[in-house]
C-alpha positions as a Markdown table, in Angstrom:
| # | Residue | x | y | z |
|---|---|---|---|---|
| 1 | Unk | 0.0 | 0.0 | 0.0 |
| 2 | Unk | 1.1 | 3.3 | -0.9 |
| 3 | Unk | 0.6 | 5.2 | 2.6 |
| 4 | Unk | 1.2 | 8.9 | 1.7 |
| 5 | Unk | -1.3 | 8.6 | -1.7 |
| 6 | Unk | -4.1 | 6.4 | 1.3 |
| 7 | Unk | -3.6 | 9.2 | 3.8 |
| 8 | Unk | -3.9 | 12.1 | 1.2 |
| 9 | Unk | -6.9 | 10.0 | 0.0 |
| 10 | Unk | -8.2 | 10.1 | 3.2 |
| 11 | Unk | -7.3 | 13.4 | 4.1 |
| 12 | Unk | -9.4 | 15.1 | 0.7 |
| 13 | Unk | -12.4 | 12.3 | 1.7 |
| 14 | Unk | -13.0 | 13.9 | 4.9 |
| 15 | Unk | -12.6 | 18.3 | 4.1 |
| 16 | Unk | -15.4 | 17.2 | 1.5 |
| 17 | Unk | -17.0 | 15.5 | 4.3 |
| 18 | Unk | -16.7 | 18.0 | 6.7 |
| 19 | Unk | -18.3 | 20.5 | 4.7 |
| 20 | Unk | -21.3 | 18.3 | 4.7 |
| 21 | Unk | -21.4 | 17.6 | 8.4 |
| 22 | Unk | -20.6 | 21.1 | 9.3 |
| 23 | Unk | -24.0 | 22.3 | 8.0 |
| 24 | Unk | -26.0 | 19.6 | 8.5 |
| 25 | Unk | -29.1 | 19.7 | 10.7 |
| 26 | Unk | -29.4 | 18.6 | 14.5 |
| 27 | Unk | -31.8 | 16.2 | 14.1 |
| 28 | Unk | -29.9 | 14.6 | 11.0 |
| 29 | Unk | -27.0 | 14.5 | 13.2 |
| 30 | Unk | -28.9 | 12.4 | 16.1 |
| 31 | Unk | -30.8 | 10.5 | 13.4 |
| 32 | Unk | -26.8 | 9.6 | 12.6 |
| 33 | Unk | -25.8 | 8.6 | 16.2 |
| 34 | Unk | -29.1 | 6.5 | 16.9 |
| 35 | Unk | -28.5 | 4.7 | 13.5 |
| 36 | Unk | -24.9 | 4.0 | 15.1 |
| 37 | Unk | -26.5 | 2.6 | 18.6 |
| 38 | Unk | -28.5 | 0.4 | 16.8 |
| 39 | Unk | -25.9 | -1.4 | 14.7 |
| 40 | Unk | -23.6 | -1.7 | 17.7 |
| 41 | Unk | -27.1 | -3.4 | 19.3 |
| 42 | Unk | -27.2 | -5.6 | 16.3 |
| 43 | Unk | -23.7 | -6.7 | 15.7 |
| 44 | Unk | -22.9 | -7.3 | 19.5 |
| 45 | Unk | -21.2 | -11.0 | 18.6 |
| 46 | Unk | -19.8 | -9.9 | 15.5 |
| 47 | Unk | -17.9 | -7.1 | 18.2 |
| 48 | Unk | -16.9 | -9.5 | 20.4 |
| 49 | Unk | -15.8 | -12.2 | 18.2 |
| 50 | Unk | -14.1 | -9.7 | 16.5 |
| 51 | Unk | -12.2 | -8.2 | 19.8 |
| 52 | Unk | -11.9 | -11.3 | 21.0 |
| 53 | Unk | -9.7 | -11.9 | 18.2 |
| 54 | Unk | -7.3 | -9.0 | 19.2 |
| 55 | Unk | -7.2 | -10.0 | 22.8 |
| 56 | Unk | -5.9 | -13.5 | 22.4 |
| 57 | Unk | -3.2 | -11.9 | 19.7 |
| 58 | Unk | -2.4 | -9.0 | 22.3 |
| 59 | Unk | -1.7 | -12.1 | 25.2 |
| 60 | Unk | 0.7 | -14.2 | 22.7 |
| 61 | Unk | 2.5 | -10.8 | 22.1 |
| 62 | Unk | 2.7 | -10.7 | 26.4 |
| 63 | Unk | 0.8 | -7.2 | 26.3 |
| 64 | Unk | 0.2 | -6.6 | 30.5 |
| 65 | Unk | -3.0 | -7.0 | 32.5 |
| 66 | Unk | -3.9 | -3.3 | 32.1 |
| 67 | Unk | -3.3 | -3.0 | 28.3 |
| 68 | Unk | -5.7 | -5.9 | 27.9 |
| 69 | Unk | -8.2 | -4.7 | 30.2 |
| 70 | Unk | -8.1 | -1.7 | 28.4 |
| 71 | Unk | -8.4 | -3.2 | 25.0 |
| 72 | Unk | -11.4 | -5.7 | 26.3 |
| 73 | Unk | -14.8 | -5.4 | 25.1 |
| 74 | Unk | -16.9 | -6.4 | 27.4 |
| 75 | Unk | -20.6 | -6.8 | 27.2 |
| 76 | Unk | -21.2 | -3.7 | 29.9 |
| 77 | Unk | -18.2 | -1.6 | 27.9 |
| 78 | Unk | -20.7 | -2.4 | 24.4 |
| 79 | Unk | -23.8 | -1.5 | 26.3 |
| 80 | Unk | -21.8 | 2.0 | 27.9 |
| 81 | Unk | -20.7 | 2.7 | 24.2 |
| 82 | Unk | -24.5 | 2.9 | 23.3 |
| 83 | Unk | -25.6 | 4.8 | 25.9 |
| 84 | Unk | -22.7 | 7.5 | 25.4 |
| 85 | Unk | -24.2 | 7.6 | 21.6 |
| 86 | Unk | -27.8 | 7.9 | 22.8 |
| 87 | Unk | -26.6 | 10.7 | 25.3 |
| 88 | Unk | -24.7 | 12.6 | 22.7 |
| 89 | Unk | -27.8 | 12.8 | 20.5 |
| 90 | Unk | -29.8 | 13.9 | 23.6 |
| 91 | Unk | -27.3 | 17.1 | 24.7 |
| 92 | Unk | -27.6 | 20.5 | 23.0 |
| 93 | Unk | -26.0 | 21.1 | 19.6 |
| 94 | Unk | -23.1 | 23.3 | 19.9 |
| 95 | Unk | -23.1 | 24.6 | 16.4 |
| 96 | Unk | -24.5 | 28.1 | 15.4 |
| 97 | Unk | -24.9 | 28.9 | 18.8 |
| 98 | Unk | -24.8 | 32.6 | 19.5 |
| 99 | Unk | -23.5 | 34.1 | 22.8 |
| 100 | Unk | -22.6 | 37.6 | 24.4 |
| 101 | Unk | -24.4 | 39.4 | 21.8 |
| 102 | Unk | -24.1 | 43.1 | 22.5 |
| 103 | Unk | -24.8 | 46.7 | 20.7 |
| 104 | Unk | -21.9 | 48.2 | 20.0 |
| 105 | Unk | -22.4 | 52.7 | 20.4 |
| 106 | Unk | -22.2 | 52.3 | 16.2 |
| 107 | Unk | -25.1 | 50.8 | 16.7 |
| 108 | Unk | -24.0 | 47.2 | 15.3 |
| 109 | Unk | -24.2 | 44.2 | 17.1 |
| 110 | Unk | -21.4 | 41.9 | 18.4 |
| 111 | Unk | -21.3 | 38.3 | 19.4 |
| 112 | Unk | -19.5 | 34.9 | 18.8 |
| 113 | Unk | -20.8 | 31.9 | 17.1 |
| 114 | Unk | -19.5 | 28.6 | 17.4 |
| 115 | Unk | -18.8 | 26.8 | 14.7 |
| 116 | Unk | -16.5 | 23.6 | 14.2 |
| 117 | Unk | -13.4 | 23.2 | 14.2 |
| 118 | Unk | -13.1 | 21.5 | 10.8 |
| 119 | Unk | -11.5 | 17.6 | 10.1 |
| 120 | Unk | -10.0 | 16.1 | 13.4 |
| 121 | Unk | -7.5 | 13.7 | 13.2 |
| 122 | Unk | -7.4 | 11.6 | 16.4 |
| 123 | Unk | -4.5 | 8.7 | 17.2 |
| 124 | Unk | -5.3 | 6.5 | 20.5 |
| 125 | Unk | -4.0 | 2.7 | 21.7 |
| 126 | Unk | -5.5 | 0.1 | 22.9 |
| 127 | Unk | -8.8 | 1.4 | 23.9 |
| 128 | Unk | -11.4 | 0.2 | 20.8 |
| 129 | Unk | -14.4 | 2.4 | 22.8 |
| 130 | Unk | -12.5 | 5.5 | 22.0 |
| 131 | Unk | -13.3 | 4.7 | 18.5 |
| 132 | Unk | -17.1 | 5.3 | 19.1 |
| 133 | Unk | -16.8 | 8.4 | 21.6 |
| 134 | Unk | -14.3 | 10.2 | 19.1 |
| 135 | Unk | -16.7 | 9.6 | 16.6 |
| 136 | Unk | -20.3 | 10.2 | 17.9 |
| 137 | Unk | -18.7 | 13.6 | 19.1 |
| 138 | Unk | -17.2 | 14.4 | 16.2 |
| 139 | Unk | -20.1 | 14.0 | 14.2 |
| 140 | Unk | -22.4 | 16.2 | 16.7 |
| 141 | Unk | -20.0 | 19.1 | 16.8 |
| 142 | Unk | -20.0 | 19.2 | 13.1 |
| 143 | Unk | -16.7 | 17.9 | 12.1 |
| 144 | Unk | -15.3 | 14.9 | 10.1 |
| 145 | Unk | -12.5 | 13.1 | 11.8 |
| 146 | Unk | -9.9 | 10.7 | 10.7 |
| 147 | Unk | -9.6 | 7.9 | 13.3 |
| 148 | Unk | -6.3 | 5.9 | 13.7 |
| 149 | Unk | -6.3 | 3.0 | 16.7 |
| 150 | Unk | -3.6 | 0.8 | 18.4 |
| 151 | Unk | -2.2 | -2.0 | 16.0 |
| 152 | Unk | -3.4 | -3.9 | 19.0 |
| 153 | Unk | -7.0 | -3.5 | 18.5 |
| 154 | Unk | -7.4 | -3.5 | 14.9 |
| 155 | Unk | -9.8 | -5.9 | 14.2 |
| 156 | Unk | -11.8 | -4.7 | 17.1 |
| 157 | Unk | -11.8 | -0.8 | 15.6 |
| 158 | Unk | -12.4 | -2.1 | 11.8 |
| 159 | Unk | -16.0 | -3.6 | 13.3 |
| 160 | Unk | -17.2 | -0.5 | 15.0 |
| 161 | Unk | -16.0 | 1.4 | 11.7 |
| 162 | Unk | -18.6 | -1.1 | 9.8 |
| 163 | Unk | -21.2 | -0.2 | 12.3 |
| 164 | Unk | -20.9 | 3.2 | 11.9 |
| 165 | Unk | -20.8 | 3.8 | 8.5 |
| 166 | Unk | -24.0 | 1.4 | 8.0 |
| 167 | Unk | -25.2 | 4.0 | 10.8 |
| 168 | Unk | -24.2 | 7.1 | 8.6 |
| 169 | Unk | -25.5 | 5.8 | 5.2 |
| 170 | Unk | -28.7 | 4.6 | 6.5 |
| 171 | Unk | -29.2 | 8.4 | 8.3 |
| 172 | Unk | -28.2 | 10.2 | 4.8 |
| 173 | Unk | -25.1 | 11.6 | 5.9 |
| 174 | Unk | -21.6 | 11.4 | 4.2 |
| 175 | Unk | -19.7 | 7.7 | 5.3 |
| 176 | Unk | -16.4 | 10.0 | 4.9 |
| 177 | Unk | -17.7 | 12.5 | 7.9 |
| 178 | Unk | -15.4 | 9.1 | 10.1 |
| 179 | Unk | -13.0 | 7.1 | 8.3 |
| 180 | Unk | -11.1 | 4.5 | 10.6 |
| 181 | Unk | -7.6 | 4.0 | 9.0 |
| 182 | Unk | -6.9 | 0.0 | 8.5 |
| 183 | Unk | -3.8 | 0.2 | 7.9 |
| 184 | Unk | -1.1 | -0.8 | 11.0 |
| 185 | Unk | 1.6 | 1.0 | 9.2 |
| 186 | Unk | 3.2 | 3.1 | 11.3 |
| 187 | Unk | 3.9 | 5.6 | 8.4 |
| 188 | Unk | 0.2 | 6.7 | 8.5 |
| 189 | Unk | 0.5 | 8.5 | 11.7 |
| 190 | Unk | 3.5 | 10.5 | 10.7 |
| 191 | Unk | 1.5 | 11.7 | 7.0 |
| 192 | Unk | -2.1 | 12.4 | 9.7 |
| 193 | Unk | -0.3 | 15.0 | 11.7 |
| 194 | Unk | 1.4 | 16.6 | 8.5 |
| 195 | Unk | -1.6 | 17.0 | 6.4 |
| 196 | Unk | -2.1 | 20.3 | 7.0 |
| 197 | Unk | -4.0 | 20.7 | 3.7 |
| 198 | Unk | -6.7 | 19.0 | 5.0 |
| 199 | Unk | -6.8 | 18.5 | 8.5 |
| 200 | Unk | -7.5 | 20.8 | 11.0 |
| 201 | Unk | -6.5 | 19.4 | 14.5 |
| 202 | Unk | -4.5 | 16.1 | 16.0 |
| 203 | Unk | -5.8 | 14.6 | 19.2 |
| 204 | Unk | -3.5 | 12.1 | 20.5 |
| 205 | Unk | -4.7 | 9.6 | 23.1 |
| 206 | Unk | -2.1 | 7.3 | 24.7 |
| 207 | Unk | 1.2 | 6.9 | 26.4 |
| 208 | Unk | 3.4 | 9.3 | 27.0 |
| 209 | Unk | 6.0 | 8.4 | 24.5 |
| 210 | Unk | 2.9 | 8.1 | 21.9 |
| 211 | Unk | 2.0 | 11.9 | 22.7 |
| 212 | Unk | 5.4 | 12.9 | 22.9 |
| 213 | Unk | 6.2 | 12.0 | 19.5 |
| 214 | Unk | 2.9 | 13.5 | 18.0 |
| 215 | Unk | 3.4 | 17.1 | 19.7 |
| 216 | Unk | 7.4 | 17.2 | 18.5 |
| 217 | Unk | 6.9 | 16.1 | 14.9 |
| 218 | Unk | 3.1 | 17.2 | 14.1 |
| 219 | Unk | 2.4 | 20.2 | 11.8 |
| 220 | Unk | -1.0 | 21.1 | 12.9 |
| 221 | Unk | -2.4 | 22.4 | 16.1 |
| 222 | Unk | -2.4 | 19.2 | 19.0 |
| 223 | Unk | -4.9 | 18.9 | 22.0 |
| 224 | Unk | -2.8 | 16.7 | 23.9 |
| 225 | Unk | -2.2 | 15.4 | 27.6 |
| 226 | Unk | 0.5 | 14.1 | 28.5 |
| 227 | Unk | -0.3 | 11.1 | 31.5 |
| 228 | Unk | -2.4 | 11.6 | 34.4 |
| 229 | Unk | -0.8 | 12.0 | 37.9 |
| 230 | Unk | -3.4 | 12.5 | 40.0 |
| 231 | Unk | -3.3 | 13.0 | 43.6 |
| 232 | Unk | -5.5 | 13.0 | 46.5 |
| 233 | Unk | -4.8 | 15.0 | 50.0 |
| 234 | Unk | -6.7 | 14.1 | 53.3 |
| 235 | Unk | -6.3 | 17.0 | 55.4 |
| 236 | Unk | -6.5 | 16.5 | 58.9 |
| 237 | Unk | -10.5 | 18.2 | 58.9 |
| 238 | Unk | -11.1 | 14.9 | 57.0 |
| 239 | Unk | -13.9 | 12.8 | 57.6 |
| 240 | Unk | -11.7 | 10.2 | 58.2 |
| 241 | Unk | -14.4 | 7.4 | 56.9 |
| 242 | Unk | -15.3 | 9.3 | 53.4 |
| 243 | Unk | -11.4 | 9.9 | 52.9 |
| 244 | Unk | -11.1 | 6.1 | 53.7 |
| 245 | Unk | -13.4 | 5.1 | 50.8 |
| 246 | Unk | -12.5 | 8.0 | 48.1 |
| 247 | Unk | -8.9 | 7.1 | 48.1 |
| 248 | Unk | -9.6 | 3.7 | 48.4 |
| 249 | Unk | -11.8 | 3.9 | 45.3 |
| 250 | Unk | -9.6 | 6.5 | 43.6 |
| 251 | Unk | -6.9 | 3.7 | 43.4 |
| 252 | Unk | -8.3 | 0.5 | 43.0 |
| 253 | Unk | -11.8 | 1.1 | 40.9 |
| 254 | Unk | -9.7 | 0.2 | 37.5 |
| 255 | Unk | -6.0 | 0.4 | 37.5 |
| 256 | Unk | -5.3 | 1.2 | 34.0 |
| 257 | Unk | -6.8 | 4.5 | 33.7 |
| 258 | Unk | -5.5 | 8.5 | 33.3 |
| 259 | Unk | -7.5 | 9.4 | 36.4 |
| 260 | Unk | -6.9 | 6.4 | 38.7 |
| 261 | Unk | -5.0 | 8.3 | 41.9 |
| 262 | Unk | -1.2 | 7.8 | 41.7 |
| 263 | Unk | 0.1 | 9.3 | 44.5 |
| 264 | Unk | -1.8 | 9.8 | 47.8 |
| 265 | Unk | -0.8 | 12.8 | 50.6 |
| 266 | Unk | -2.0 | 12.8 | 53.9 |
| 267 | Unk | -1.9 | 15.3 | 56.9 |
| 268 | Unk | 1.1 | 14.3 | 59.7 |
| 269 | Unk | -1.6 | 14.9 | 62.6 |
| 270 | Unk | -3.7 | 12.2 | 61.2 |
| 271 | Unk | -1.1 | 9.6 | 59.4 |
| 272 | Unk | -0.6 | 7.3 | 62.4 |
| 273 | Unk | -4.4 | 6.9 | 63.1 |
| 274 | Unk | -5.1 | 6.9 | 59.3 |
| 275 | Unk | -2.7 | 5.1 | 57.3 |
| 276 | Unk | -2.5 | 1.5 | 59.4 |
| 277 | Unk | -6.4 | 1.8 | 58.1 |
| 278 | Unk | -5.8 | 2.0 | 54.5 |
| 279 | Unk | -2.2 | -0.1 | 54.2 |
| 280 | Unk | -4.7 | -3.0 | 55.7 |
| 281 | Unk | -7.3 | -2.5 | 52.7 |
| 282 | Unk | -4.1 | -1.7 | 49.9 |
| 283 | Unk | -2.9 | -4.8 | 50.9 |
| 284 | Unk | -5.6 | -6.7 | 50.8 |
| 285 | Unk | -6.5 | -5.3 | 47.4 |
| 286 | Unk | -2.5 | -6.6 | 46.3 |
| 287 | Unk | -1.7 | -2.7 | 45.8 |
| 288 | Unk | 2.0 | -2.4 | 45.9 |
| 289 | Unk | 2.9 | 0.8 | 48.7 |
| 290 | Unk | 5.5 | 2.9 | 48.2 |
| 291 | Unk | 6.4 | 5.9 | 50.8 |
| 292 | Unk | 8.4 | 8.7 | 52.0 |
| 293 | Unk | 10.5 | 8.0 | 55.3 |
| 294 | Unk | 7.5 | 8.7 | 57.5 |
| 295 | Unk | 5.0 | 6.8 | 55.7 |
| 296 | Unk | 7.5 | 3.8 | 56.2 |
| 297 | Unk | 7.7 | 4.1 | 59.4 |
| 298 | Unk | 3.7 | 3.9 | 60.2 |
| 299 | Unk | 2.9 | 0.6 | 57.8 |
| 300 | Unk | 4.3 | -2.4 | 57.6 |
| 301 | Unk | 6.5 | -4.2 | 53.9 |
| 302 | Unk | 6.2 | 0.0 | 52.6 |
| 303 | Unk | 8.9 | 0.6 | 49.7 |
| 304 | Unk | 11.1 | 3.7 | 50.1 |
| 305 | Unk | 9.5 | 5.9 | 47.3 |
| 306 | Unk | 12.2 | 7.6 | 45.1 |
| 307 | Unk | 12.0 | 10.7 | 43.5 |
| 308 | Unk | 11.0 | 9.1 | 40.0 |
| 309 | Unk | 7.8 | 7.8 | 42.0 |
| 310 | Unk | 6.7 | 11.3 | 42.5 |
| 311 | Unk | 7.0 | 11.5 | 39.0 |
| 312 | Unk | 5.1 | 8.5 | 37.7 |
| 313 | Unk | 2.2 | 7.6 | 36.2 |
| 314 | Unk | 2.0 | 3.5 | 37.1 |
| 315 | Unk | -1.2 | 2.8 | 35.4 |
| 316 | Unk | -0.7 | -0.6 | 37.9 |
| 317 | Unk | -1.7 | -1.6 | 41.3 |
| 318 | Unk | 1.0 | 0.9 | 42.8 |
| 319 | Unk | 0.3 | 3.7 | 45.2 |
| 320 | Unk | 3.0 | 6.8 | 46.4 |
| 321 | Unk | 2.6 | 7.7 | 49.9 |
| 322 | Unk | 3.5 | 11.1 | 51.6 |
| 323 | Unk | 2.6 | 12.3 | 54.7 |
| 324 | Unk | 3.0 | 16.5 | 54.5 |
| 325 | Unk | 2.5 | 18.8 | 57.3 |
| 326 | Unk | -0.5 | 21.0 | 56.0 |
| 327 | Unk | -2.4 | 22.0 | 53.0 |
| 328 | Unk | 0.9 | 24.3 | 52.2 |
| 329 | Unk | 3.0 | 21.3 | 51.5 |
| 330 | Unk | 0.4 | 19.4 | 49.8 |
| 331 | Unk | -0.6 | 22.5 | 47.2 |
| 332 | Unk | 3.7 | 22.8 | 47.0 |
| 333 | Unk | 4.4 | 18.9 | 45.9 |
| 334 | Unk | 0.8 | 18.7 | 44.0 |
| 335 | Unk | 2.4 | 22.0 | 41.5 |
| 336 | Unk | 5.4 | 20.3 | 41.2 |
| 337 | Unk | 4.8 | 17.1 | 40.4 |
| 338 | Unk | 1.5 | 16.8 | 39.4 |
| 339 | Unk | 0.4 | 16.2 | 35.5 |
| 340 | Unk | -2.3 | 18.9 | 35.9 |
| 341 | Unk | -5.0 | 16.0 | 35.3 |
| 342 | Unk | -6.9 | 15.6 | 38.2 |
| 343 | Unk | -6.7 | 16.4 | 42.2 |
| 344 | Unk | -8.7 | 15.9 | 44.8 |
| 345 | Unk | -8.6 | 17.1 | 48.5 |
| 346 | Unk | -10.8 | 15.5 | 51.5 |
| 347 | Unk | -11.9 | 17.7 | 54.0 |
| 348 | Unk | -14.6 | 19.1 | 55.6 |
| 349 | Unk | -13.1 | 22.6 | 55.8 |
| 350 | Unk | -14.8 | 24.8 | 53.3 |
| 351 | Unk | -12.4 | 27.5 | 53.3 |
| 352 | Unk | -9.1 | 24.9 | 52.8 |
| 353 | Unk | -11.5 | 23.6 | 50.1 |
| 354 | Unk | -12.2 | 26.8 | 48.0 |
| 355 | Unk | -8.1 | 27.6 | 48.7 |
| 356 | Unk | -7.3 | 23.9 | 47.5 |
| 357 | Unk | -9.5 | 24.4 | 44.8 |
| 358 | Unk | -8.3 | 28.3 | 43.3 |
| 359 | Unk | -4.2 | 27.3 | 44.2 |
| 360 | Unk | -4.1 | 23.7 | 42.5 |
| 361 | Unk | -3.1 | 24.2 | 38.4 |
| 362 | Unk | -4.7 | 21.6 | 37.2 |
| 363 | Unk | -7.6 | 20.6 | 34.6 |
| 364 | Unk | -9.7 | 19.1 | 36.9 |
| 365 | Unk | -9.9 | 20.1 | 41.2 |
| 366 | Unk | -12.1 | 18.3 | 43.2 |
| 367 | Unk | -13.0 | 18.2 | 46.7 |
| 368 | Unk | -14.7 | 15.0 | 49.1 |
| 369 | Unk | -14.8 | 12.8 | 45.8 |
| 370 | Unk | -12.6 | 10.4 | 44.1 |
| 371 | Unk | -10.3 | 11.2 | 40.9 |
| 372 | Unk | -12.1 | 8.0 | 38.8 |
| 373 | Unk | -15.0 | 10.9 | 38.3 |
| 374 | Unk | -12.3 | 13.0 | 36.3 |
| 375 | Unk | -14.4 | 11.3 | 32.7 |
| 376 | Unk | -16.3 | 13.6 | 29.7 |
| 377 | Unk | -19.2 | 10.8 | 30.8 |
| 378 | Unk | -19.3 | 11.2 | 34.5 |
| 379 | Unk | -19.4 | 14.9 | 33.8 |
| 380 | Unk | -22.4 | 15.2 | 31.4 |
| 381 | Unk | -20.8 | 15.5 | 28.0 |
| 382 | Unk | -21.5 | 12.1 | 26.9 |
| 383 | Unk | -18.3 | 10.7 | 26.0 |
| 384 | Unk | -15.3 | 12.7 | 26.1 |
| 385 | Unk | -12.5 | 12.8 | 23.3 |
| 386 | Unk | -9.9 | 12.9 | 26.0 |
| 387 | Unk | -8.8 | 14.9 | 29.0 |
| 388 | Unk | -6.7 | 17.5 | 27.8 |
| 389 | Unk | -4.3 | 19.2 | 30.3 |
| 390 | Unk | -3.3 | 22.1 | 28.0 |
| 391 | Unk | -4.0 | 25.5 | 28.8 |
| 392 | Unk | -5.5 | 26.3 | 24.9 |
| 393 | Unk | -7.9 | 25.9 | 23.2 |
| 394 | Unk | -9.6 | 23.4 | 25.5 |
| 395 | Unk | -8.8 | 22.4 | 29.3 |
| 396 | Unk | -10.0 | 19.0 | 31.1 |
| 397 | Unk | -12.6 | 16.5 | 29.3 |
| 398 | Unk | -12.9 | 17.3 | 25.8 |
| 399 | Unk | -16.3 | 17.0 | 25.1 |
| 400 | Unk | -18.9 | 18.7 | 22.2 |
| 401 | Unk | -18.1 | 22.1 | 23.0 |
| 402 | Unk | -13.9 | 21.7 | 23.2 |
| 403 | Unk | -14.5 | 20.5 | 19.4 |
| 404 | Unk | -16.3 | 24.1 | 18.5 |
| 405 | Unk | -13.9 | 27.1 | 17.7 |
| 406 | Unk | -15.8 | 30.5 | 18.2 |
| 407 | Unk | -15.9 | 33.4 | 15.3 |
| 408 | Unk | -17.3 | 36.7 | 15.7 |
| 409 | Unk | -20.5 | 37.4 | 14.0 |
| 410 | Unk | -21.5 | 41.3 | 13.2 |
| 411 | Unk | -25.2 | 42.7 | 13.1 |
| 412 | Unk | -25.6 | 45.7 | 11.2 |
| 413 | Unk | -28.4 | 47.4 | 9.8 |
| 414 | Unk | -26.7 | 49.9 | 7.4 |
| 415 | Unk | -24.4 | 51.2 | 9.6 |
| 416 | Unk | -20.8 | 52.6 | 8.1 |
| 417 | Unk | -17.7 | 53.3 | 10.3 |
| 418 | Unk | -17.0 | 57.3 | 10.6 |
């Protein structure tokens, strides 16, 4: 296969695309996504034979326990990618939306409109689900996107591509507004993020080295995070039993995920009466501890964490310990080591909380809950295209609006400038 003349195929497929599915109705849209639901409904065994199929490939090439559970299709995972289509059908369409629309003392008006952002190319591993959420939002917010998947879960991403284009044909709507590459050639990421001619905007969705490379060698505009290191701090105002389950869920409710907690601070006053607590229930869960001096001191078989723990995302059944004195010297380690994904302070102080919450840089602050919530689904966008922990153009879950750019719009009624 000639992969530049493919990509530059695909590339040309989708601007035409895109100008369909930029102007193309709401309810055509959600007729689109439905359509979508409905195949995935009727070709469940057809996606799980079909994933199947990558999972037993992805154990003979010794992929670990979280790259497969990530890469699993499981029936509940099938069932949650329908109900993020049918939810992104039922939210508001971004598109054409008018805001801050003012008179001007010309007498003109002023406001922004949003619009979308064009063709989106979006690279990912492992994860076959990502397919349909980068899709379905794609397609509400207006915009074609090019879609290129793990070599690990090909087979898996090639029959949700089927579903969805039987989805789009049988709504009326362009089969080009989503192409899923199905090629494993590694030469097609490098022509995606240098088609500038045709696409718009590179989402990358993966490890660290993955996102790396994209953001060095890419020609267009990324929306990128980098890994999640999230943290939680129980301050000593903690109620002791909520911190006790948050940071127990925050760790253990999936390992292999962005906003699974990484590193866990606690107040000095409260270690010794806390920490006993949770090692017991780590343990028990065969979550591997890893601590500063003081933490090793409290709880029993604790690894002495290094400074490259601080610093790592394990995406495994490992947990960093610190104990800090305050809120001070949680906010100070959180800024410097922290990914700016997700962080989370328990307490029942409401003026720590609104400090914790204004002083933390990060995409996502929370206060008496666990990280795991840090998700574009938990948070009421449907799906999410990732969590993006840049600064510009959009911050946190990427969901229907983060795909909309905004252009000013100008009302006059025969006005000229004197």
């Amino acid at each position: 296969m000639d992969i530049k003349a493919y990509m530059q195929r695909l590339g040309k497929q989708a601007k035409q695309a895109g100008r369909e599915i930029s102007k193309a109705q709401s309810g055509k849209k959600n007729t689109a996504l439905f359509e979508i639901a409905a195949q995935l409904e009727l070709h469940r065994e057809f996606l799980t034979a079909e994933n199947q199929q990558d999972l037993q490939l992805g154990k003979e090439k010794g992929l670990d326990t979280a790259l497969l559970d990530r890469l699993e299709l499981t029936p509940a995972r099938i069932s949650a990618m329908i109900e993020g289509l049918k939810q992104i059908a039922g939210l508001p369409d971004p598109v054409g939306e008018i805001s801050q629309l003012n008179y001007r003392p010309s007498g003109i008006q002023v406001g922004q409109m949003r619009v979308p952002l064009g063709v989106i190319g979006i690279i990912y591993e492992s994860r076959p689900n990502v397919t349909i959420d980068a899709a379905a939002l794609c397609l509400k917010s207006g915009n074609a996107c090019i879609l290129r998947g793990g070599s690990e879960s090909i087979r898996s991403n090639q029959a949700i591509a089927t579903c969805i284009s039987k989805g789009l044909e049988i709504s009326g709507l362009p089969k080009e507004v989503v192409q899923v590459i199905e090629t494993v050639d590694r030469d097609a990421v490098g022509e995606l993020i240098t088609l500038n001619e045709y696409v718009d905007v590179i989402i990358p969705r993966g490890g660290k080295s993955l996102i790396k490379r994209i953001s060095k060698q890419a020609t267009i505009a990324v929306i990128k995070h980098l890994d999640g290191i999230c943290h939680v701090y129980i301050d000593d105002k903690a109620n002791i039993d909520k911190a006790i389950a948050i940071v127990i869920n925050a760790k253990t409710h999936r390992y292999g995920v962005c906003n699974a907690m990484e590193t866990l601070l606690i107040a000095e006053s409260i270690a010794a009466k806390v920490l006993p607590l949770l090692a017991e229930k780590y343990t028990m869960a065969g979550v591997e501890l890893r601590g500063c001096d003081k933490t090793c001191a409290l709880i029993e078989n604790c690894l002495t964490a290094t400074e490259e723990d601080w610093q790592t995302e394990y995406l495994a059944p490992i947990l960093s310990i610190k104990i800090v004195a305050d809120i001070d010297e949680a906010i100070i380690h959180i800024n410097n080591y922290s990914s700016a994904h997700t962080e989370s302070i328990i307490t029942e102080d409401y003026t720590l909380a609104r400090r914790f919450l204004r002083e933390v840089d990060s995409s996502s602050v929370m206060v008496n809950t666990s990280t795991r919530f840090a998700d574009g689904f938990e948070y009421g966008l449907g799906a999410e295209i990732g969590i993006s922990t840049d600064k510009l153009h959009a911050r946190g879950p990427v969901g229907l609006e983060g795909l909309t750019s905004l252009k000013y719009i100008v009302l006059g009624d025969g006005q000229i400038r004197q």
